[in-house]
One Martini backbone bead per residue (centre of mass of N, CA, C, O) as a GRO file, in nm:
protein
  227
    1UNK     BB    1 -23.952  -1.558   8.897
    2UNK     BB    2 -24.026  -1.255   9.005
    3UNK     BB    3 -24.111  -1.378   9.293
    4UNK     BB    4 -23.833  -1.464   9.372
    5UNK     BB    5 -23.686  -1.229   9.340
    6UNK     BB    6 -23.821  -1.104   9.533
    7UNK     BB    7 -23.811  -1.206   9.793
    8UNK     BB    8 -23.527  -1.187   9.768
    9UNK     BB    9 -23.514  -0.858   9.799
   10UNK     BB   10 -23.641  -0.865  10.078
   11UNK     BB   11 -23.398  -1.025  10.220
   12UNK     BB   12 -23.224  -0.863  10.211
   13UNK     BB   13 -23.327  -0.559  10.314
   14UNK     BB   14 -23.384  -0.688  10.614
   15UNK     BB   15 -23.053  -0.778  10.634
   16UNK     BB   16 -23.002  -0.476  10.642
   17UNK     BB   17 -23.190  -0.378  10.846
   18UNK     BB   18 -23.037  -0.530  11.091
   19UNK     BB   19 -22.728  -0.483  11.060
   20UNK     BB   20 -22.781  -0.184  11.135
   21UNK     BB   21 -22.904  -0.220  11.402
   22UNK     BB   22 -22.646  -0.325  11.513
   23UNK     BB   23 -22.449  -0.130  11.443
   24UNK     BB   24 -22.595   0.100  11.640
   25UNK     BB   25 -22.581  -0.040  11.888
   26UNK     BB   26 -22.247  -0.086  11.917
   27UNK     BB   27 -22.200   0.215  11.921
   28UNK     BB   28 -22.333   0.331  12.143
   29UNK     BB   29 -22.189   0.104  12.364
   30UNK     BB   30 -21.892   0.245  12.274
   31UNK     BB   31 -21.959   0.568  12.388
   32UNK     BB   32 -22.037   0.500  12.681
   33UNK     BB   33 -21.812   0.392  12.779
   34UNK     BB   34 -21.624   0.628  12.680
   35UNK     BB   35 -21.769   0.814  12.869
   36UNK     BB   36 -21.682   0.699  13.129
   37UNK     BB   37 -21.369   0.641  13.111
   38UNK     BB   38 -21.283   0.921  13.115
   39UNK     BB   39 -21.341   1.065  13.381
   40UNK     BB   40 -21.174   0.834  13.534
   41UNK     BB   41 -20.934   0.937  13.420
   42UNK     BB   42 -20.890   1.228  13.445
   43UNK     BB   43 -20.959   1.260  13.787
   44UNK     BB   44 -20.629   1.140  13.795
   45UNK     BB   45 -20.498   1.381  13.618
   46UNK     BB   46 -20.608   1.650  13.767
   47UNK     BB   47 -20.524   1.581  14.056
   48UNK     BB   48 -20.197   1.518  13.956
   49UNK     BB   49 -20.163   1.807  13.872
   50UNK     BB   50 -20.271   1.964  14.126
   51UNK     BB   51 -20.007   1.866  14.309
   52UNK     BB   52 -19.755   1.911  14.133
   53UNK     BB   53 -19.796   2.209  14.156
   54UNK     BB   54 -19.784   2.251  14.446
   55UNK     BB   55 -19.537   2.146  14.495
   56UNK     BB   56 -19.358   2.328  14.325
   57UNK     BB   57 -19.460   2.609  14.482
   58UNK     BB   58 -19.347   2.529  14.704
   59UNK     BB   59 -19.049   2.468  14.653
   60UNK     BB   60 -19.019   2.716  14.558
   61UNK     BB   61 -19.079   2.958  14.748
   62UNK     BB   62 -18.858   2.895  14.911
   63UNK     BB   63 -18.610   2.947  14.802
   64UNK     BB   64 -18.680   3.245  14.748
   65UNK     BB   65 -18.726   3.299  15.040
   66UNK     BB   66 -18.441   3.241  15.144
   67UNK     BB   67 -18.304   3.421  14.864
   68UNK     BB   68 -18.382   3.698  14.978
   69UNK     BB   69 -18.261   3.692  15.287
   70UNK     BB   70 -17.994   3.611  15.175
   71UNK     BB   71 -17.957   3.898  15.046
   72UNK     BB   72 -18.043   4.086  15.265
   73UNK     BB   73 -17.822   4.039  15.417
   74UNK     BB   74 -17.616   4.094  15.259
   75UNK     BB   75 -17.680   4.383  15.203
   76UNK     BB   76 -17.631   4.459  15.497
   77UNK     BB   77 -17.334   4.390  15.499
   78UNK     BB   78 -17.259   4.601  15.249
   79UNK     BB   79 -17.344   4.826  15.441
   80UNK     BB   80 -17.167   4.811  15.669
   81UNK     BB   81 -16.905   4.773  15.547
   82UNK     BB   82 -16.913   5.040  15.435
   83UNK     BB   83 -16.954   5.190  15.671
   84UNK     BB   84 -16.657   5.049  15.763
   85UNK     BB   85 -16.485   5.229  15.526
   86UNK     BB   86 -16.508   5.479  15.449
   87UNK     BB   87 -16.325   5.620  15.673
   88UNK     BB   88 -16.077   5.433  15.566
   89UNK     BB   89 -16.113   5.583  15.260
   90UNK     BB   90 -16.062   5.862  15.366
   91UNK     BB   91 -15.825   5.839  15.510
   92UNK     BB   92 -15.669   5.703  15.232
   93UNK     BB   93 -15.687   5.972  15.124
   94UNK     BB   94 -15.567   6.175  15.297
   95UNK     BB   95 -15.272   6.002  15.256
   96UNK     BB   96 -15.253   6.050  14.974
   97UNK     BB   97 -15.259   6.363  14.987
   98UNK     BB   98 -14.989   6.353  15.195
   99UNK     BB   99 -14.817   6.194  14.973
  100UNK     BB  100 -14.803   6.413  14.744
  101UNK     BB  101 -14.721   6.652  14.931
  102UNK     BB  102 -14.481   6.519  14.971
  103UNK     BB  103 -14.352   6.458  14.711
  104UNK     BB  104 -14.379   6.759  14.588
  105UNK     BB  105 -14.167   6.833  14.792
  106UNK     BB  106 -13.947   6.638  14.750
  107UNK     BB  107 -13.924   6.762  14.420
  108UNK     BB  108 -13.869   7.047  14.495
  109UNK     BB  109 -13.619   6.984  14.693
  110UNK     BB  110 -13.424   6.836  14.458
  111UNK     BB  111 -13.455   7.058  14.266
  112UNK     BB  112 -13.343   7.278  14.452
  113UNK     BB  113 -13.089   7.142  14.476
  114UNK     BB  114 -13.009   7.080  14.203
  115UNK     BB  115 -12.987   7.393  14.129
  116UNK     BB  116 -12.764   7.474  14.372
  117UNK     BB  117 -12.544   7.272  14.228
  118UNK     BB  118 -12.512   7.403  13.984
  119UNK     BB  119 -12.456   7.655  14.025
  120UNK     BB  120 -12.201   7.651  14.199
  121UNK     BB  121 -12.055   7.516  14.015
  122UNK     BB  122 -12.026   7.735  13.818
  123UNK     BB  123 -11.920   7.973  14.031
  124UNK     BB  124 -11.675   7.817  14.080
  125UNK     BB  125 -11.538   7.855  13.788
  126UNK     BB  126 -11.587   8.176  13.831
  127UNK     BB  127 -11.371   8.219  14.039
  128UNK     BB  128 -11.122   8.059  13.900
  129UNK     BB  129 -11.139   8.333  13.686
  130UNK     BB  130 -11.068   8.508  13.857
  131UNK     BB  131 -10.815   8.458  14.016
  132UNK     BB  132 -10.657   8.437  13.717
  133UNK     BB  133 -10.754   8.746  13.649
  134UNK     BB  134 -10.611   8.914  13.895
  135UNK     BB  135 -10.330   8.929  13.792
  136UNK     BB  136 -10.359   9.052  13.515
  137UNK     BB  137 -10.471   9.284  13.630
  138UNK     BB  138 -10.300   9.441  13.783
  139UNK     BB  139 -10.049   9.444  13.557
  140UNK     BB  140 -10.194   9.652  13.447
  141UNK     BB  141 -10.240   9.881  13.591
  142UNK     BB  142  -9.916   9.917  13.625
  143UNK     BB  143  -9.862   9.991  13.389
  144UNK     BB  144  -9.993  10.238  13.323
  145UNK     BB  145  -9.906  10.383  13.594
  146UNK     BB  146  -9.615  10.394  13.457
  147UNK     BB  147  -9.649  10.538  13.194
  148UNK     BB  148  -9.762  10.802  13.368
  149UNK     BB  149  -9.508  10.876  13.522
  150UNK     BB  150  -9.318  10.885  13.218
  151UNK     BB  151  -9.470  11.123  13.128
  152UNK     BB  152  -9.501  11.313  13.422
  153UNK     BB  153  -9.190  11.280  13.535
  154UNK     BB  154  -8.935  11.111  13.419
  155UNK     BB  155  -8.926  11.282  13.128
  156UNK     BB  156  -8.881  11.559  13.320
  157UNK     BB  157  -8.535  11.610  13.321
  158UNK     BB  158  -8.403  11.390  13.117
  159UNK     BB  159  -8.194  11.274  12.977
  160UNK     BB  160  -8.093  11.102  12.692
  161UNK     BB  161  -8.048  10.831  12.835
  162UNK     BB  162  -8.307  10.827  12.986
  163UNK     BB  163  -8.495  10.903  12.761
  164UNK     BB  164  -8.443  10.592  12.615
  165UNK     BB  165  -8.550  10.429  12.830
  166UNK     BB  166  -8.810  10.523  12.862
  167UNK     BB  167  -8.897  10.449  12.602
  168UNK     BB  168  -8.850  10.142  12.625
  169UNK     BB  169  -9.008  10.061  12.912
  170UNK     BB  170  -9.306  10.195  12.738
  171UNK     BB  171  -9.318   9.980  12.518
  172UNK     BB  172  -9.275   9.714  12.685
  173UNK     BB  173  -9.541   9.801  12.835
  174UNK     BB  174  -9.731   9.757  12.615
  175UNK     BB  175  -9.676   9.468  12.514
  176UNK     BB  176  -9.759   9.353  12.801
  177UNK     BB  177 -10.041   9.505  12.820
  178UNK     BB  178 -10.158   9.276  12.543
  179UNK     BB  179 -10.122   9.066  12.690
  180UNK     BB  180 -10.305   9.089  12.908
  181UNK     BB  181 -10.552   9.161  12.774
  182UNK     BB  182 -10.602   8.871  12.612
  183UNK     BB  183 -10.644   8.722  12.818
  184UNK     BB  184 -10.872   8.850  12.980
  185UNK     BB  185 -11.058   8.814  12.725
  186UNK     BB  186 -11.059   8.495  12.735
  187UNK     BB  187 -11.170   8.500  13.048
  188UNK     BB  188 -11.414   8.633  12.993
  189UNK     BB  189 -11.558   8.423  12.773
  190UNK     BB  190 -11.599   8.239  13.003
  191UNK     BB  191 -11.720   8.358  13.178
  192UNK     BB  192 -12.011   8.478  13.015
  193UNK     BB  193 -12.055   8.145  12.968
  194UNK     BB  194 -12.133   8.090  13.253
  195UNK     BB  195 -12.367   8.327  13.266
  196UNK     BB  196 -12.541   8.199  13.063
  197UNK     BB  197 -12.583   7.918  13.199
  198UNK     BB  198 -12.727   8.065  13.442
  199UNK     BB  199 -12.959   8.196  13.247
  200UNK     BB  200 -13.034   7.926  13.143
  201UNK     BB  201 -13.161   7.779  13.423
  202UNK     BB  202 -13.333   7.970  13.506
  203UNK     BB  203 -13.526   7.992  13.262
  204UNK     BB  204 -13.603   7.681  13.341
  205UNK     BB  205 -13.733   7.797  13.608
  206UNK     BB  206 -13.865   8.087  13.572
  207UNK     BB  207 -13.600   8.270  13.627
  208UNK     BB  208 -13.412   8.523  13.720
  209UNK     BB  209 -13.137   8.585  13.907
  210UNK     BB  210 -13.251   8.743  14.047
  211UNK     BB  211 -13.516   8.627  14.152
  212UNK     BB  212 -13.325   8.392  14.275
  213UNK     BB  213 -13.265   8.562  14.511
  214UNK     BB  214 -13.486   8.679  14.634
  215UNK     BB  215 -13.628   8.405  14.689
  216UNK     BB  216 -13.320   8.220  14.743
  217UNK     BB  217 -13.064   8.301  14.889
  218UNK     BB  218 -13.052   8.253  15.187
  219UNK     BB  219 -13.078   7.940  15.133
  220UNK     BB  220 -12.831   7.923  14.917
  221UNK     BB  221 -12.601   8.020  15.138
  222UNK     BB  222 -12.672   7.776  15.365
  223UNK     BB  223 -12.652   7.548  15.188
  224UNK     BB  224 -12.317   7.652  15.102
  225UNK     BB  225 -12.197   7.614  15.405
  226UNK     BB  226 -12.246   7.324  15.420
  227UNK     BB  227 -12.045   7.194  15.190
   0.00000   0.00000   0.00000
């Protein structure tokens, strides 16, 4: 029996001692193949990437080098352009300069025309005032001197029906006196007033009347006459 199992166990033994020596030469001649057939593959996997690369660099370098040359064309155009705007960007100063210049005198013009008007408006009502005034200046005078007449000349030697007419027409003349006083007095404050008005047009233009003659009158007194 003992016999038996010996023999069986190394039948065993054998069988597995074989079956290891199958199996590692199997694994051999399995690497063998896979390391032969990878460089077959590599070499043209390594061939085709290094020709896609050449196509990129090739394809990709041209147009860089296209879009270079049409930039700097491109810059050289806008080069040129500014050389030939400039002259014309300073025309244009120089004429937009020339249009404020026109128009701050256009406007100084105005300015001063507007002036002009104001004032004359003004001095119009104001000489129609003088001329109001000047019928009661006047009336106002001559009874002065009539009253002077009658104090120095008419009652010295004048009967008593002379001298008490002489004092009626003295009383009666001082009456219309203070009336005439009265307008006189109204329409001084009406010129006054007017004269008030043209000494603030003055001041908002930063001139005093004096000042406004010394400057602006021969030029306003020709633009007055032609009106």
């Amino acid at each position: 029996m003992e016999k038996k199992f010996l023999v069986f166990s190394c039948l065993v033994f054998l069988a597995s001692v074989v079956y290891f020596i199958y199996t590692s030469y199997r694994l051999n001649i399995a690497n063998e193949n896979q390391q032969d057939v990878t460089p077959e593959l590599e070499a043209p996997l390594i061939a085709a990437w290094v020709a896609d690369s050449a196509f990129q660099e090739e394809s990709i370098s041209e147009p860089i080098g296209g879009e270079i040359e049409e930039f700097e064309s491109v810059s050289e155009s806008m080069k040129l352009e500014d050389a030939e705007l400039t002259p014309k960007v300073i025309s244009d100063i120089g004429s937009l300069d020339e249009m404020e210049a026109k128009t701050s005198q256009e406007q100084n013009s105005q300015e001063l025309e507007t002036l002009f008007t104001d004032l004359k408006q003004l001095y119009d009502q104001r000489e129609i005032i003088y001329r109001e005034t000047a019928p009661f200046s006047t009336k106002l005078r001559k009874l002065k001197y009539r009253q002077i007449e009658i104090g120095l000349y008419d009652l010295v030697g004048a009967g008593s029906e002379e001298t008490k007419r002489l004092h009626e027409e003295f009383h009666r003349s001082q009456g219309e006196m203070q009336e005439l006083r009265t307008a006189i007095a109204s329409l001084d404050e009406e010129r006054l007033q007017i004269e008030k008005e043209v000494e603030e047009i003055m001041s908002e233009h930063g001139m005093t009347v004096a000042g406004f003659y010394d400057r602006y009158g021969q030029k306003y007194e020709s633009w007055k006459s032609g009106q």
